[in-house]
N, C-alpha and C positions, 0 to 999 in steps of 0.2 A: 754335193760335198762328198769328196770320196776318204770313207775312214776304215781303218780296219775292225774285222770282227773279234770282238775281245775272246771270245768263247774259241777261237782258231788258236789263239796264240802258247807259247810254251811254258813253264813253269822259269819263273826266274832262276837258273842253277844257282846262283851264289845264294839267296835266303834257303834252296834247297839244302845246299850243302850246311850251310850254319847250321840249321833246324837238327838235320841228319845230327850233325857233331853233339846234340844237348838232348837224344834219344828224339826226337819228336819226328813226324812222318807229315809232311808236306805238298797236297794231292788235289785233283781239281776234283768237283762234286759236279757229276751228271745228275741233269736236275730230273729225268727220267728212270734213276739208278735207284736201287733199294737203299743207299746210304743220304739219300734226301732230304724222308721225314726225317731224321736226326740231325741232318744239318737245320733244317729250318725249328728245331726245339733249341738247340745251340743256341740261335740266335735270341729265341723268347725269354733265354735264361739272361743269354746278356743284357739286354735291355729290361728286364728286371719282370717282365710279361707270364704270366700265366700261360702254360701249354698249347698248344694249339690243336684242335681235333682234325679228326682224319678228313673232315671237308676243309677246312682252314688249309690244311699241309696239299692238298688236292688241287684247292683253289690257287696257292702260293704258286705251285709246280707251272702251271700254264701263266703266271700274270710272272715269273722271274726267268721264264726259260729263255729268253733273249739276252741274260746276265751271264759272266762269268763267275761262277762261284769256288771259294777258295777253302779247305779249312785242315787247321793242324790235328796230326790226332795223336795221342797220348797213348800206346800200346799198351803198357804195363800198366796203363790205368782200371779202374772198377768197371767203366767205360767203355773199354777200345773201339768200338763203331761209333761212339759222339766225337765230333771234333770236340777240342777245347779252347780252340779260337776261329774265328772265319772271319771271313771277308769276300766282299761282291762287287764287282764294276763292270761297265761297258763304256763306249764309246758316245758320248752323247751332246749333241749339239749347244752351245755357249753364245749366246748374243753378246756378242764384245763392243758392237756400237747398235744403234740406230738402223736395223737392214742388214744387219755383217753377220753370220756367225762363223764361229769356231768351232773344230773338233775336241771335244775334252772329255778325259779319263775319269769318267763318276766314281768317286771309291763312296761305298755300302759297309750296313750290318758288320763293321770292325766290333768282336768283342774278343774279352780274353777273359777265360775263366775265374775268378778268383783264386780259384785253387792254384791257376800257374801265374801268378804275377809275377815279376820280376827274374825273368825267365830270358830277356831279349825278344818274346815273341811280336807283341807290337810294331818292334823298329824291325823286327825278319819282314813281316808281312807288307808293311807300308812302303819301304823302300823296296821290295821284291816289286808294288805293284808301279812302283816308280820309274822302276829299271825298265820293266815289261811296257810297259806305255811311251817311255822313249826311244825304246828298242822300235818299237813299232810305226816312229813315227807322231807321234802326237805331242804335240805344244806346251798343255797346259794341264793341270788336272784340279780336279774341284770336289771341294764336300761339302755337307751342312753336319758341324758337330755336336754333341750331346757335354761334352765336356771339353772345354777352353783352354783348359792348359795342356795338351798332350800332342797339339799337329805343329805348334812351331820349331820344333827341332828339327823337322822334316818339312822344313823351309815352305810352308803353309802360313797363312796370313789373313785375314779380312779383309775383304773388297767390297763385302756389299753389308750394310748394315740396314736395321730394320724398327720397324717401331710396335710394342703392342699400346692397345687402348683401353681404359675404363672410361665408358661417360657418364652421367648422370644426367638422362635425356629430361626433367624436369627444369635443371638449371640452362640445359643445353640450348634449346627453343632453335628451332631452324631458322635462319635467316639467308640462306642461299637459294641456285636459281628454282625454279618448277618447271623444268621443261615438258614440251610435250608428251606424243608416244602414251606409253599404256604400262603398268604392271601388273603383272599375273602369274595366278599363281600355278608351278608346277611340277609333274607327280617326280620322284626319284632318278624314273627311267629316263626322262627329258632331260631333268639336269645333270647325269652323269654325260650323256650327248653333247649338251650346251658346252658343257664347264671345259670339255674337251676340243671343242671348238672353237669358241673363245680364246682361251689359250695359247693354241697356236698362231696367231691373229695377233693376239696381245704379246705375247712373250719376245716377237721382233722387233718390237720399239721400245723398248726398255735394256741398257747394258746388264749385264748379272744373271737373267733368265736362262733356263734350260729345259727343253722341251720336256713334257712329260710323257705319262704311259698307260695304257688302257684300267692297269689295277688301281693307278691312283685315282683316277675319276669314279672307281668301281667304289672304291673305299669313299671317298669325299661325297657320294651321293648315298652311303648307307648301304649298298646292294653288295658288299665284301660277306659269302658266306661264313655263318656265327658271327657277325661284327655287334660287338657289343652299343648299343645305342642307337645300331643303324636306323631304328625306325621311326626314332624321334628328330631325324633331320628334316626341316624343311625350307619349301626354297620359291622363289620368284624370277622372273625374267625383266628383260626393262627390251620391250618394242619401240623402236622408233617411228615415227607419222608416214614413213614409207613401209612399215613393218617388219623390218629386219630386226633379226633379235640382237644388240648390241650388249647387254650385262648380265649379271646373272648372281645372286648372292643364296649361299648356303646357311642356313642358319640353324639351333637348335634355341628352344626355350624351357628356363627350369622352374618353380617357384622358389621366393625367398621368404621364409617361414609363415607365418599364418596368416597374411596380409596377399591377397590372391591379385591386389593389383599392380602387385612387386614384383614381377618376373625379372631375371637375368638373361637378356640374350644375345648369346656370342655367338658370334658370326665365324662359321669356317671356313669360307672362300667367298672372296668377293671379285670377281671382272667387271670389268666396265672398258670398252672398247674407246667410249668417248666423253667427253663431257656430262652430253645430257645424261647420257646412261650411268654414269657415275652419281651425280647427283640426284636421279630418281632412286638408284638404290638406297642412296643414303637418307635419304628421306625419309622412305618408306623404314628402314631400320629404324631410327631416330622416333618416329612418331607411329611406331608400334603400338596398338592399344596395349593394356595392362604388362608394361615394359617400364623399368624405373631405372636399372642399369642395361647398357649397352656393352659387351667385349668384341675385341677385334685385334687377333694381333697378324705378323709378319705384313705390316703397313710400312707404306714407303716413310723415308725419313723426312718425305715435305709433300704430307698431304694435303690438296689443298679443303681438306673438310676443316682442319681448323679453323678456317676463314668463313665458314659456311654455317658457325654456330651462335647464339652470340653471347655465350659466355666463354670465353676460351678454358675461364676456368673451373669448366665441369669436367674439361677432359684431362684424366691424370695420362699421360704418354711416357711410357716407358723405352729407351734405344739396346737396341744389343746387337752386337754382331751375329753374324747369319750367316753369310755366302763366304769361303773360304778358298783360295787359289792358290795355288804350286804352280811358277814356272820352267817349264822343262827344257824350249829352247827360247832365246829369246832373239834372236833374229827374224823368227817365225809370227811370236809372240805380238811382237811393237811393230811388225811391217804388215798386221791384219786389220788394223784400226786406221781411222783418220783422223788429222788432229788439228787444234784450233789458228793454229798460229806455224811461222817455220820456227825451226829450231837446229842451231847444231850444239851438239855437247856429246863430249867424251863421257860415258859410264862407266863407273869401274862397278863391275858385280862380285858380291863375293858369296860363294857357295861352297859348304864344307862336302857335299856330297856331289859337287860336279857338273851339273848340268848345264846350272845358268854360270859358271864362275868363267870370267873374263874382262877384259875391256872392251868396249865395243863404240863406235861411231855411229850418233843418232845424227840423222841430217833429213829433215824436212822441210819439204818446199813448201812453197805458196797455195798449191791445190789440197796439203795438208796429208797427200803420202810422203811416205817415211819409207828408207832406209838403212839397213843397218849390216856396217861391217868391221870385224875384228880388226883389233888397231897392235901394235906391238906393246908389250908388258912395260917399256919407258916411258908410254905416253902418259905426260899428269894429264888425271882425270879431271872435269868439271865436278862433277857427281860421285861422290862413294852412297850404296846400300847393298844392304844383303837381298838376295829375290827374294826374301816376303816384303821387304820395303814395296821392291819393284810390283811385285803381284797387288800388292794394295793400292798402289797410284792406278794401276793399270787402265780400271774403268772409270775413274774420276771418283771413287767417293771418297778418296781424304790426298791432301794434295802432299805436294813434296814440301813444303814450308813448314805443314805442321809438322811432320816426320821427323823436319831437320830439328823443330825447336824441341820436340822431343829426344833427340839426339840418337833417331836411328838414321838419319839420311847426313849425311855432311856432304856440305857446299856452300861457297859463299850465297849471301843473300843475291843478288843477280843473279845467279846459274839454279837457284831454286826458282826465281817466280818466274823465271824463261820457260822452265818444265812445268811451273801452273799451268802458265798460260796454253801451254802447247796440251798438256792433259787434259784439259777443262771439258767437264761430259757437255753432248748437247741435252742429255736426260741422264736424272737420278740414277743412277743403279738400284736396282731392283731384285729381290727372287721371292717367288709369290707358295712355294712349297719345300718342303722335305725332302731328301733324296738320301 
């Protein structure tokens, strides 16, 4: 897959120039440069985090330096070397189907200072990294948000949704398979290895995944220097009967007041490559000795543990949106996927800031590629949405029907379930971390 390197590329001039125009200074951050530590405290500020020590900002420097990092800075501030906003992306691989992936623009560590809220800094920076990523070539771009109302203006959308879990493994009682194989338990160093191997294995057959990166295993297995908890994680593998290590769950345990055979344990990463490995993890979680609550979130939205417990109703399951997509071009976009069914139908897209805004002709064959090309501004459309409609149909997890009844997608009822049918994932969408 050949992508560009974000850390190469230029400064958007037009969010330069606005920034310039409202005194603010608009400048990329050598992750090697003495103005660093400060952007990485920036960031701790935004996200609302306690300081970071000089091994944490040390540790940061080498597990971020593959990122392009972005931040405003405020001159006449008390300040002047803190940015007062940042931002961080690279180029990072996107499982669009089953075996496909795609090139996409990770946006990172968005914060804005309190102090400068309502500034235009946000919309400078976002659509700066917007510009820069289409400039360059790239399709689609994606985040995971901390807050829900702030990316859809900037034509961002939900694609991939997700489930957390409470169980109550006394009511829960296992009634699924016991496969073979073996589990066992293992030290930190193994599961940071594992997790990240797994991973890559697993993240190709799920729509929604994005490859990860050496810091997040660093962190998810506890070995993140100063990481608060790190040494209470523990974790297991699931061997199958030929011995390949096929899953791997992370877990911590807490007490729940003076009752010691109460424990709460939430599970921070779970893989499972296959069935049985799935199911022995689950197991083994589930019938945890001195365990009475289970947690587990960023679960698919149809897992099949439900089926595998047999009170459905010990498990409370919570949905929320997760995986977030911006489409940038869409000829690039809908011709990287395959699709269930043919299909022809005019799109009309509408986009205030440019990208995706057009008419265009989808026309899929029989073997379920797809085509796509610009039609004249007379043509009636089949289909009107804006590209976050389009970016949310994109991997199958919500179809054009609900959309329409929702009233962001218009179409007659036949040119909606044509594009069901032609959307229709052959697997959930999925994204199993943070970014």
């Amino acid at each position: 897959m050949d992508s560009p390197d974000a850390r190469t590329l230029p400064l958007d001039p037009v969010s330069t120039a606005s920034l310039a125009d409202a005194g603010l200074e608009y400048r990329r951050v050598d992750p090697d440069g003495a103005e660093f530590p400060n952007f990485v405290q920036a960031v701790d500020r935004g996200f609302l985090g306690q300081e970071s020590t000089d091994e944490q900002i040390g540790s940061s420097r080498d597990g971020l330096s593959y990122r392009r990092m972005t931040g405003i800075y405020d001159r006449a501030s008390a300040q002047p070397d803190t940015p007062v906003a940042t931002v961080d992306s690279w180029v990072a691989e996107l499982t669009i189907e089953p075996g496909a992936v795609v090139p996409m623009w990770a946006i990172s560590a968005v914060t804005v200072a309190p102090t400068h809220r309502r500034r235009g800094i946000a919309r400078a920076m976002i659509e700066g990294e917007l510009r820069t990523a289409a400039d360059a070539g790239v399709a689609i771009a994606g985040l995971t948000v901390s807050e829900a109302t702030i990316y859809g203006r900037f034509g961002f959308s939900p694609a991939v949704y997700v489930t957390d879990w409470t169980i109550e493994t006394a009511r829960a009682r296992w009634i699924g398979p016991r496969p073979g194989g073996r589990v066992d338990a293992i030290d930190r160093e193994t599961l940071r290895d594992v997790l990240a191997t797994l991973h890559d294995r697993i993240r190709l057959t799920r729509p929604g995944q994005v490859d990860g990166w050496p810091g997040l295993w660093r962190r998810t297995a506890g070995l993140a220097p100063g990481q608060e908890g790190g040494r209470r994680i523990r974790a297991v593998q699931y061997r199958d009967d030929a011995g390949e290590v096929r899953g791997a769950v992370a877990f911590t345990l807490s007490e729940e007041g003076e009752d010691y055979s109460k424990h709460t344990l939430t599970v921070t990463t779970l893989l499972a490559e296959n069935g049985d490995a799935y199911a022995a993890l689950w197991r083994f979680v589930l019938e945890h000795d001195l365990v009475s609550i289970v947690k587990a979130d960023l679960r698919s939205t149809d897992e099949p543990l439900r089926w595998m417990i047999a009170d459905q109703r010990a498990a409370i399951i919570r949905e929320s949106d997760h995986h977030w997509l911006r489409i940038l071009d869409v000829p690039a976009v809908l011709t990287a996927r395959t699709y269930r069914t043919r299909l022809s139908s005019t799109l009309r897209i509408t986009d205030p800031l440019g990208f995706a805004d057009g008419r265009w002709q989808l026309q899929i064959g029989a073997d379920g590629v797809a085509t796509v090309t610009p039609v004249e501004d007379s043509t009636a459309p089949d289909v009107v949405m804006d590209a976050g409609s389009l970016a949310s149909i994109l991997l199958g997890g919500v179809s054009a029907s609900t959309l329409g009844a929702a009233g962001r997608i218009v179409g007659d009822a036949a040119s909606l379930a044509a594009v069901d049918a032609a959307f229709a994932p052959t697997a959930t969408p999925q994204l199993t971390l943070w970014y």
